[in-house]
C-alpha positions as CSV (number, residue, x, y, z in Angstrom):
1,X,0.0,0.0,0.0
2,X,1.5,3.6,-1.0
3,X,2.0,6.1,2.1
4,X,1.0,9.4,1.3
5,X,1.6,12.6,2.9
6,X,-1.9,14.0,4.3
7,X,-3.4,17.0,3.0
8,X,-4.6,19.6,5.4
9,X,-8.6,19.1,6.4
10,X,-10.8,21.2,3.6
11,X,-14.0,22.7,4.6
12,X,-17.2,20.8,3.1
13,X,-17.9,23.6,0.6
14,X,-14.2,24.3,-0.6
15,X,-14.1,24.6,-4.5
16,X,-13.3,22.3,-7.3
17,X,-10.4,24.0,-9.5
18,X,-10.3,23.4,-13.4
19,X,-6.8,24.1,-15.1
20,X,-6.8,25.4,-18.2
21,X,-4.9,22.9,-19.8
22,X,-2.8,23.7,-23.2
23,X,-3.6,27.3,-24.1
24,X,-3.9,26.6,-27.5
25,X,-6.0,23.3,-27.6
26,X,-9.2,23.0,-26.8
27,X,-8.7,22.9,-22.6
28,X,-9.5,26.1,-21.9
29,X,-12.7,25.9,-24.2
30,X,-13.8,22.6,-22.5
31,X,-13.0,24.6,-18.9
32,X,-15.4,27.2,-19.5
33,X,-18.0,25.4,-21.1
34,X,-18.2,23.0,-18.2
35,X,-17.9,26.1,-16.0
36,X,-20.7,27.4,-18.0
37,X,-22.5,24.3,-17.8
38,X,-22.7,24.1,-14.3
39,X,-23.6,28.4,-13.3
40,X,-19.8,28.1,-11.7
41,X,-21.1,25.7,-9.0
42,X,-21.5,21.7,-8.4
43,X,-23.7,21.0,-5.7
44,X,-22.5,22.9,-2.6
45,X,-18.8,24.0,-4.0
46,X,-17.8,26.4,-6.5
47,X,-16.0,25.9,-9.4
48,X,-12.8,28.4,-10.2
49,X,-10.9,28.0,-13.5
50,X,-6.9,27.9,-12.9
51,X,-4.2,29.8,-15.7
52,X,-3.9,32.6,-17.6
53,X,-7.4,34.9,-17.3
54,X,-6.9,36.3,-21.0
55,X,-6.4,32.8,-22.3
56,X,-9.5,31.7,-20.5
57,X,-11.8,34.9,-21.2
58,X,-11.3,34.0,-24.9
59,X,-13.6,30.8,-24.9
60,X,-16.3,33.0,-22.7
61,X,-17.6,35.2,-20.0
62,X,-15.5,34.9,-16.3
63,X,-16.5,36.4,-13.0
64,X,-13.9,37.6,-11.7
65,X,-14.1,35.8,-8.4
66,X,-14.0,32.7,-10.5
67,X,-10.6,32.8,-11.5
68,X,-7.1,32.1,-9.8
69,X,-4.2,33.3,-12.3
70,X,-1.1,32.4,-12.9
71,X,1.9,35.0,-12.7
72,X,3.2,33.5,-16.5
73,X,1.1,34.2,-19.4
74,X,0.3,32.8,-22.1
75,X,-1.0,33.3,-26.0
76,X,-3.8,32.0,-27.0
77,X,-3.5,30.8,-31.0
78,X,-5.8,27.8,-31.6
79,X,-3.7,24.6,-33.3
80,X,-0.5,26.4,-33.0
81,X,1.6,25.1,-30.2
82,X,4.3,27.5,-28.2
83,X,7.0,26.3,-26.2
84,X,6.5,29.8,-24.4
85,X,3.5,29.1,-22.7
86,X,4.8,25.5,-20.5
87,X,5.5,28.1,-17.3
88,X,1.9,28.9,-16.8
89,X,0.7,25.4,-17.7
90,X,2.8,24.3,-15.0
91,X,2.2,27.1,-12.7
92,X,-1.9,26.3,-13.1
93,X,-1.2,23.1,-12.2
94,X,1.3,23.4,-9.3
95,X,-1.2,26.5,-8.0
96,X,-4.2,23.9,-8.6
97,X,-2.1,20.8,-6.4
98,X,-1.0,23.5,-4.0
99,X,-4.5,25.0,-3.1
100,X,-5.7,21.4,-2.4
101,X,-2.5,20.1,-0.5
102,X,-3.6,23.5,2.0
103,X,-7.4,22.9,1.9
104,X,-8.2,25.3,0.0
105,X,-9.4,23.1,-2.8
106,X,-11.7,20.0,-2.5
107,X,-10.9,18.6,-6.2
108,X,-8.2,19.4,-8.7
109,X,-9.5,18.5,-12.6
110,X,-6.7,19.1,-14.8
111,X,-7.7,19.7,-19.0
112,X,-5.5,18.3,-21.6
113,X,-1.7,18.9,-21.8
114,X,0.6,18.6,-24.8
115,X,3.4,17.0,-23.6
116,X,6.1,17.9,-26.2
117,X,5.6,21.7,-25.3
118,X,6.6,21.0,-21.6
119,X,9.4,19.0,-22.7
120,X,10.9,21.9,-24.4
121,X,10.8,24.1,-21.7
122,X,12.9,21.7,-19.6
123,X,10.0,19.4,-17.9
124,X,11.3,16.5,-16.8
125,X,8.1,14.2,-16.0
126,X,6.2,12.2,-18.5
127,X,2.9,13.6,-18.4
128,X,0.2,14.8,-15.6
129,X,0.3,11.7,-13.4
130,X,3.9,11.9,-12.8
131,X,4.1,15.5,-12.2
132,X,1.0,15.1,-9.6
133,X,2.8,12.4,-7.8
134,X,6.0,14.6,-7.6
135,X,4.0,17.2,-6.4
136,X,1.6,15.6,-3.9
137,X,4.6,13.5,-2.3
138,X,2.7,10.4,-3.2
139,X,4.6,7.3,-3.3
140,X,3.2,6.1,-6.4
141,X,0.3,7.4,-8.3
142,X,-1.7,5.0,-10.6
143,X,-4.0,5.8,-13.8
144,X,-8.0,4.9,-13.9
145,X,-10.5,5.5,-16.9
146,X,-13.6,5.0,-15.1
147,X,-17.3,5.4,-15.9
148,X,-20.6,4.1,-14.9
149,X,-19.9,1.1,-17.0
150,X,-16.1,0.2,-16.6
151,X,-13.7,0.8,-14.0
152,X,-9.8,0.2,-16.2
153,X,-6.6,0.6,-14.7
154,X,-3.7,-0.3,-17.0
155,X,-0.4,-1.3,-15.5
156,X,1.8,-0.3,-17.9
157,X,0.9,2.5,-19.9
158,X,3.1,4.3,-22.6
159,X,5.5,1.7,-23.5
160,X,5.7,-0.6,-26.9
161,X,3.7,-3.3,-26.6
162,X,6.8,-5.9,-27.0
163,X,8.6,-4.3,-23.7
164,X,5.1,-5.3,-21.6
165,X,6.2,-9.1,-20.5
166,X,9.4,-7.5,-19.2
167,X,7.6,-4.7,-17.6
168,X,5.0,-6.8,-15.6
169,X,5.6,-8.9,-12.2
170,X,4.2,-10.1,-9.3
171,X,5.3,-6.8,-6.9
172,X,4.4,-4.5,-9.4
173,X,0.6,-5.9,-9.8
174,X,0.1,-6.5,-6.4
175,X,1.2,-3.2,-5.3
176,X,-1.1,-2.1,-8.4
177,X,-3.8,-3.6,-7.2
178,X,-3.7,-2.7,-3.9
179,X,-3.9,0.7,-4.4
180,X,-7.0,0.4,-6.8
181,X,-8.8,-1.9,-4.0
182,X,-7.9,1.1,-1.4
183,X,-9.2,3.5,-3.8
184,X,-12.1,1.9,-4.7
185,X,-13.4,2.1,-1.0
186,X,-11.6,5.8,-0.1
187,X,-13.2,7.0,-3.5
188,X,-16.2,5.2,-4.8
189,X,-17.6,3.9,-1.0
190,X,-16.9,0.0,-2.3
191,X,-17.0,-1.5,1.1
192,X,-16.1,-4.9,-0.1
193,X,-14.6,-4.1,-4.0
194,X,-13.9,-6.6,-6.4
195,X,-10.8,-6.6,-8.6
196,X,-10.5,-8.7,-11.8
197,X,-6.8,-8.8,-13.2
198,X,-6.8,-9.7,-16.7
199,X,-4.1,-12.6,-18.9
200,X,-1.5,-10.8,-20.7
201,X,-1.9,-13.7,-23.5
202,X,-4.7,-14.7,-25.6
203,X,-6.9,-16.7,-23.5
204,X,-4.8,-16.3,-20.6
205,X,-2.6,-18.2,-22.0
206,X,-4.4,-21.3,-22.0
207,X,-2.8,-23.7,-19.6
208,X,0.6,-22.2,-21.0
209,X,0.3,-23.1,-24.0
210,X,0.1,-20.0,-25.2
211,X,2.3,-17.8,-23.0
212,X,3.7,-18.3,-19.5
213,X,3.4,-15.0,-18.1
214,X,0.0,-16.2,-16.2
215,X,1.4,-19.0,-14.3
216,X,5.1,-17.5,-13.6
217,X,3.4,-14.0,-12.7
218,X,-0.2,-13.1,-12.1
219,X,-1.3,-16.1,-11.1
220,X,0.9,-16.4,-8.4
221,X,0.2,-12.4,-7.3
222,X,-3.4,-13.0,-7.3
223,X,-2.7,-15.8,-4.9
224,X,-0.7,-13.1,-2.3
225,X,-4.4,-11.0,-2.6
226,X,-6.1,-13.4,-2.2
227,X,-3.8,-14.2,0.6
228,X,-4.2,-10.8,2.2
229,X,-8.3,-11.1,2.1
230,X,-8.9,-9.1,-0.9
231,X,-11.5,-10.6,-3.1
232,X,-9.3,-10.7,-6.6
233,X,-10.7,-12.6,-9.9
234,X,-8.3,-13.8,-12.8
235,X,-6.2,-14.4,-14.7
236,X,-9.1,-13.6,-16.9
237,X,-8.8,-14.2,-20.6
238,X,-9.2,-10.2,-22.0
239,X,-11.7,-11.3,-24.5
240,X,-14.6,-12.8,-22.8
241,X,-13.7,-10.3,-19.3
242,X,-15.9,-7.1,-20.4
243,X,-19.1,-8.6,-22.1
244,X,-21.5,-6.5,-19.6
245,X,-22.3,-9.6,-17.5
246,X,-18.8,-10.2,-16.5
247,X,-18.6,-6.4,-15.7
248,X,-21.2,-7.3,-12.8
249,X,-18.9,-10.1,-11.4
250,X,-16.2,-6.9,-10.8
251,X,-15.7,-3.0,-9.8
252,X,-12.7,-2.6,-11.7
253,X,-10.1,-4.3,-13.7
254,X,-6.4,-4.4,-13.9
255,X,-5.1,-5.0,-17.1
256,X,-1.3,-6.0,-18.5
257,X,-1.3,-3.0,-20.7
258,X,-2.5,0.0,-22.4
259,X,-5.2,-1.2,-24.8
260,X,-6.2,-3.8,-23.2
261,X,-7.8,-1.1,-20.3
262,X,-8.4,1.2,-23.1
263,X,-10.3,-0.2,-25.7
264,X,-12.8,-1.7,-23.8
265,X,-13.8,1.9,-21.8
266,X,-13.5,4.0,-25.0
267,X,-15.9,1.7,-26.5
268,X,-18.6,1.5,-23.6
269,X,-18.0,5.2,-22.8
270,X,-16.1,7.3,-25.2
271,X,-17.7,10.6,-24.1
272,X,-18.1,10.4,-21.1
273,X,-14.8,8.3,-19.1
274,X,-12.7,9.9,-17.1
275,X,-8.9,9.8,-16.0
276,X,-9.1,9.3,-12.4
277,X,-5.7,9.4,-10.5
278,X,-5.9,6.9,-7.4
279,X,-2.9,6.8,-5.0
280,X,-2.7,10.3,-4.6
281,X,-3.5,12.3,-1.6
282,X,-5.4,14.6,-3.2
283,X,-8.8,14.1,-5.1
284,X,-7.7,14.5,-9.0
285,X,-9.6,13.7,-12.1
286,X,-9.3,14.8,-16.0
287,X,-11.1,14.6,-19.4
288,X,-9.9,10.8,-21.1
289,X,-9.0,13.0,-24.4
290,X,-6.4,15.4,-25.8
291,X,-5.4,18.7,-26.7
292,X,-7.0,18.0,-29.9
293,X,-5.5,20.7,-31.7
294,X,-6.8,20.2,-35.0
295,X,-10.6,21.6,-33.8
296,X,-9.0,24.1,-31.0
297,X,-11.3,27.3,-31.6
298,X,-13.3,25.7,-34.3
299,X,-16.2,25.7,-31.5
300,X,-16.7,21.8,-32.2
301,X,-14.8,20.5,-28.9
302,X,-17.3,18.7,-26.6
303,X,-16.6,18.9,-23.4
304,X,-19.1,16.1,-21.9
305,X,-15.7,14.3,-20.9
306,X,-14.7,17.7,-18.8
307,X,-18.2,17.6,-17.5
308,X,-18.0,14.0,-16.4
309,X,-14.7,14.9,-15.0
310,X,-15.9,17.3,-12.8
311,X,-19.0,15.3,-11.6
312,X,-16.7,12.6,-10.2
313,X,-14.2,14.7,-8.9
314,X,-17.4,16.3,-7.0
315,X,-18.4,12.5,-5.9
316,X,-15.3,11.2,-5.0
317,X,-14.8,15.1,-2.7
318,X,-18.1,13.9,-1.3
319,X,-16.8,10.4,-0.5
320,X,-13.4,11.3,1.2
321,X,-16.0,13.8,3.1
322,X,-18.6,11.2,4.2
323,X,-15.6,9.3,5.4
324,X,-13.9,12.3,6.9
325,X,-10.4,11.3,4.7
326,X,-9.2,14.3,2.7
């Protein structure tokens, strides 16, 4: 189980904070919509929009009161990316992580980076998850896509698929898997969650004919689970494992690699899944999409994935809350 620093105690009606994301992709338009979307509040907390206030103001109408800026700025040209705006992308965040590590925040949703624009500027971490780890002080941080049909966790993520048999082993999922069956209670009130964990090989490697990475590896770390009193399920074959009565055998599943979590969620729940970040000591979720710079300020970007961001990050705040953790 990871150890994570506390937070300080929020009040019940702190605010949810949205970063604005890329400045020119469509996060910021996604941001305000949502904000839009919701009159600036989500049940009993406000929302407030994180980043540059001219960047923002561009995609719509701000109260004032509604935003927290950053010191950078930051030009706004839809589709064209600039390596000069990565200091107030990371400041929105850090500002974002920083008002919930004080209780000052409830909820941190973060919109869409691009990645190769940090990296120019000298960013040293792969992506959000990383960077929020770092942050936060969190001794590992793990990626969920959940919706109200699937619950996915990947345990590797963004590496090529022949590196994944090298990547897996019995520490690493039951560490994983852990920290979703923690989650799953701390976040989503599952007293008693299930976990399925997914074969890496076609039918889970049927009785090794077909790969041995189920009976050298996950079988053998389902057994320590199972061993520790956590009700765990596999090694499932990945084919027959998300058929929607299987999904009511489980709460979530851990799978060997990217697409295997992937596919499945964007299929059941393209619009609407969300990237929920378990592990960390703050509540964090963000949109499952991109920058998507080839529509930024073409006013097609739908930001139901941002809206479904924001309503769990408001659940799983209510959770912690109900349970007096966070």
């Amino acid at each position: 189980m990871s150890k994570t620093a506390d937070p300080k105690p929020h009040r019940a009606d702190a605010p949810i904070l949205v970063t604005m994301g890329e400045p020119c992709g469509i996060g910021p338009e996604i941001a305000v919509a949502a904000f839009r979307k919701f009159n600036g509040h989500i049940g009993h907390r406000a929302l407030h929009l994180v980043g540059d206030p001219d960047v923002l103001r561009a995609s719509g109408e701000i109260p004032q009161g509604a935003l927290i800026a950053t010191k950078a700025k930051a030009k706004r040209v839809p589709g064209e990316l600039n390596a000069a705006n990565a200091p107030a992308v990371i400041e929105a965040i850090e500002i974002a992580v920083r008002e919930a590590r004080e209780g000052r925040a409830s909820a941190v949703i973060t919109a869409p980076i691009h990645k190769s624009v940090l990296t120019q500027s000298g960013f040293s971490y792969p992506g959000h998850t990383e960077f929020l780890q770092h942050l936060t002080g969190a001794k590992r941080a793990v990626m969920m896509l959940a919706s109200a049909e699937l619950k996915v966790v990947p345990l590797t993520i963004h590496i090529p698929l022949a590196d994944v048999p090298r990547a897996i082993s019995k520490a690493l999922i039951v560490e994983t898997a852990e920290i979703i069956l923690h989650d799953l209670t701390r976040d989503f009130g599952i007293a008693a969650p299930r976990l399925a964990i997914a074969g890496l090989n076609p039918h889970a490697g049927e009785a090794g004919t077909l790969g041995k990475e189920e009976a050298t590896i996950i079988a053998p770390a389902i057994a320590a689970l199972r061993a520790r009193g956590h009700h765990v399920l596999g090694p499932l074959s990945a084919d027959t494992m998300f058929h929607a009565e299987a999904r009511a055998q489980y709460d979530a599943a851990l799978c060997m690699y990217h697409d295997q979590a992937l596919i499945p969620i964007k299929t059941l729940s393209f619009w609407d899944g969300v990237n929920v970040t378990l592990g960390l000591p703050i509540v964090r979720t963000s949109p499952d999409h991109g920058t998507a710079l080839d529509i930024a300020g073409t006013g097609n970007a739908d930001p139901r994935s941002m809206i479904a961001a924001i309503e769990m990050a408001a659940a799983i705040a209510d959770t912690r809350a109900k349970h007096n953790v966070g």
